[in-house]
N, C-alpha and C positions, 0 to 999 in steps of 0.2 A: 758197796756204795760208790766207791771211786770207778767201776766197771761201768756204773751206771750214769754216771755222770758223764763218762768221757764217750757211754755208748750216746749218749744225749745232745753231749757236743758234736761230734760226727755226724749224727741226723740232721741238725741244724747247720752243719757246713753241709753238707752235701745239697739241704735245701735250696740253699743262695749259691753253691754253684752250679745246682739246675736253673734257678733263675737268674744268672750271668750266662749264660750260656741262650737258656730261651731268648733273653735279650738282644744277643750277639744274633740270634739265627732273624728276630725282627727286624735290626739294622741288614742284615745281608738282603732279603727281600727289598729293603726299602732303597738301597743302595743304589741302583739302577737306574731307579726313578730321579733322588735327586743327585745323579753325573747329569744326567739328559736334559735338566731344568739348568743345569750352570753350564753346559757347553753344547751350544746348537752345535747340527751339523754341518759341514763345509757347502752343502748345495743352499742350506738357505740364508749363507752370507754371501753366496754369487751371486742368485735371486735379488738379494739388499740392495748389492754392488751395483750390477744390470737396473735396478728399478730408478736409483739416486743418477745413471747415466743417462738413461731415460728422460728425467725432467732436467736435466741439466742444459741436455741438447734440447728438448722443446725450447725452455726458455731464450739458448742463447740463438739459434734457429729464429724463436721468434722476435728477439729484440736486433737482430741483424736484417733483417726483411720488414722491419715496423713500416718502414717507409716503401718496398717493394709490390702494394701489393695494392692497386689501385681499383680493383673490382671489387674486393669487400673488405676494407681495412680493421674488420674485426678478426681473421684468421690468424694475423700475427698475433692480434692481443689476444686472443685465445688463446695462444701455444705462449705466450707469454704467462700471462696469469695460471693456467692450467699448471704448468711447471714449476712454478713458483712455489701456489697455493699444493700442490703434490708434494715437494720436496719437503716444505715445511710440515706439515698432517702426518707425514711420516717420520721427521726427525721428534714431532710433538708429543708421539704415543709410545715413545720409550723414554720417554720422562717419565720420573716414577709422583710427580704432582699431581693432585687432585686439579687445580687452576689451569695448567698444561695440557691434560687429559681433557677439560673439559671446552679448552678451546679448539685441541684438533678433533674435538666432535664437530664443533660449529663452521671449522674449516671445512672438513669433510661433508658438511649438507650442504657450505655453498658450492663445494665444488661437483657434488651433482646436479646440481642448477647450472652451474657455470658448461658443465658437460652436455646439458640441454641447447641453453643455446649454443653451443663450438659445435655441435648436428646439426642445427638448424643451418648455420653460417657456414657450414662447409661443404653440407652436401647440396644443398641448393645453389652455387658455385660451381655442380658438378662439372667438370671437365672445362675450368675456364682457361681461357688463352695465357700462355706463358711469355708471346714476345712482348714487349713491352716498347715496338716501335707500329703494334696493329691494335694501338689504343687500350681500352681498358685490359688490362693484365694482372697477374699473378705468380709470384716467384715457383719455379715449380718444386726446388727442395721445402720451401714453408707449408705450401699447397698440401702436397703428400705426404709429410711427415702430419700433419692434422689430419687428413684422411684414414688414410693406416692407421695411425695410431687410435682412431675414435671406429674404425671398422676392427679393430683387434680387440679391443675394449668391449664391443657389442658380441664379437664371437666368445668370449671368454664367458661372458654372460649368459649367452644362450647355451654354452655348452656348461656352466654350472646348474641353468635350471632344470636342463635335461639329465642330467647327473641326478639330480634332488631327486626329482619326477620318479626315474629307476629305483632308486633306493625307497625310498616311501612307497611303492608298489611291489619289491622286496620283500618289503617291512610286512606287508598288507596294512598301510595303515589307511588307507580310501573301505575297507571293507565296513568300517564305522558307520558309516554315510549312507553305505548303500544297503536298501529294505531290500529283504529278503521276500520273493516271490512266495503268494499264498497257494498252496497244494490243496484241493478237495480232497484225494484220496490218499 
């Protein structure tokens, strides 16, 4: 009876420490996953770095030539607000606020409007006079720093949606869409 009891208790540890064990092997799989959610990797804190230097110099770029730029005085304000409205939308969505979060959404839709017109205002400008003693002008660091930056802006884009495009065609996921040709025989 005591053989039985102590084969009984044996069973029953052996139980719980297969499942101390299966448990330990679910934490090991899971492990990975959350190092990688608490510690980005160093490329995408240069990327932060680089993007926050980014609107820094729009803005001061554009608040230093506010006055330089007599052919379309919306370019500075463009690189003005654009870096502004940037820096902010981006400091906003790592707030962990619902209120926060839902204002650098509203950030973020005007500053595709705002990025509407900074195109219209700067490419239609295209190539204007820099000196500023053969009348209407335009500082040439404010000028191209708005160009560039909103021609960089547009290749990022087109080369994300050709990216998409490949992949979805990968996928085959257009094959949905398209009726299959009728065969007589």
């Amino acid at each position: 009876m005591v053989r039985e009891e102590s084969a009984a208790t044996s069973s029953s540890t052996n139980d719980v420490e297969k499942q101390e064990l299966r448990n330990l092997d679910i934490d090991d799989t899971n492990e990975p996953l959350e190092s990688a959610k608490e510690k980005p990797p160093p490329g995408i804190n240069a990327s932060v770095v680089m993007l926050y230097a980014m609107f820094i110099a729009m803005f001061t770029i554009g608040w230093v030539n506010l006055n330089n730029c007599s052919v379309n005085r919306l370019i500075p304000i463009y690189l003005i607000v654009a870096g502004f409205l940037g820096g902010i939308a981006k400091f906003l969505t790592k707030v962990d606020n619902r209120f926060a979060f839902n204002l650098a959404m509203v950030l973020v839709i005007f500053d595709i409007f705002w990025h509407g017109v900074g195109t219209y205002v700067v490419y239609k400008e295209y190539q204007p006079n820099y000196d500023p003693k053969l009348g209407l002008y335009c500082n040439r660091t404010a000028y191209l720093l708005a160009f560039w930056i909103l021609t960089f802006q547009y290749t990022l884009l087109g080369m994300f949606i050709l990216i998409s495009l490949c992949y979805m065609l990968m996928r085959n996921d257009f094959n949905k869409y398209i009726k299959k040709p009728v065969t007589l025989f």
